[in-house]
Residue, then its C-alpha position, 0 to 999 in steps of 0.5 A: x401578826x406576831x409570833x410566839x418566837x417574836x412576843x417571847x424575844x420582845x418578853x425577854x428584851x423588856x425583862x433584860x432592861x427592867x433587869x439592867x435599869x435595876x441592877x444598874x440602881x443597885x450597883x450606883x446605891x453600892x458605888x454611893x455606899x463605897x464613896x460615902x466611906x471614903x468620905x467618912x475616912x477622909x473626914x475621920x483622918x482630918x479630925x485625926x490631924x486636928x487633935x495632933x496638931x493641938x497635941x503638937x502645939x501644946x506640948x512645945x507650948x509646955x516644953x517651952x519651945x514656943x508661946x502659946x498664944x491667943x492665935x494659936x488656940x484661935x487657929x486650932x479651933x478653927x479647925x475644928x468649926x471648919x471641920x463639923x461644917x460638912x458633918x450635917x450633910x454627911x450624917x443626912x447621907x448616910x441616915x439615907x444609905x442606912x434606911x436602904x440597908x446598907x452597911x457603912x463600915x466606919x460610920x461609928x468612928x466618924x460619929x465618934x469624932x463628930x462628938x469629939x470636936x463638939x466636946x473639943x469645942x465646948x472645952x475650948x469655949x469654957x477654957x476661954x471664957x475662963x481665962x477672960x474672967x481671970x484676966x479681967x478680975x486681974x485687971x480690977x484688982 
């Protein structure tokens, strides 16, 4: 026979464990929001390098101090490939963090960057192709 003292231990016990399991969940869903802006900021701080890089290189490319050449541009776009590999992976996460309400501080500059290298990738695309055309129009004259 069980006693009312026994039934309301075993209550308290299976709310205390439904409870943890739950705060637990909660705590792992704030640790993911936590490690998703860490993430976020290291990819921000990459693409940042990224652009002074190609700052470095083309101004001693201006001032003369180096020659700026093919794989110099073929390096630098690289980097820019390398990094909007990961962006797609990034982005399904925190479309994930989001739809549970969670609040990602620097989701908005990351999105920002993402942008940036596709537009940085176009304009390197176009530069090229523009320089192929004025080249090969040289070589027929």
């Amino acid at each position: 026979m069980e006693t009312l003292a026994l039934r309301t231990a075993r209550q308290h016990v299976q709310s205390y464990q439904q409870q943890s399991e739950e705060i637990l969940a909660q705590y792992r869903e704030a640790m993911e929001s936590g490690n998703c802006e860490d993430h976020l900021q290291l990819g921000i701080e990459a693409f940042r390098w990224i652009e002074r890089a190609e700052q470095r290189v083309e101004q001693a490319a201006y001032e003369g101090k180096i020659t700026y050449e093919p794989k110099c541009a073929r390096a630098i776009t690289d980097l820019y490939e390398a990094w909007l590999v990961p962006c797609d992976a990034a982005e399904e996460r925190i479309q994930a963090l989001l739809s549970r309400g969670y609040d990602i501080e620097n989701v908005a500059e990351f999105r920002e960057c993402c942008v940036e290298a596709y537009d940085r990738l176009e304009q390197r695309w176009l530069t090229h192709i523009a320089w192929k055309a004025l080249a090969e129009s040289a070589d027929s004259e």
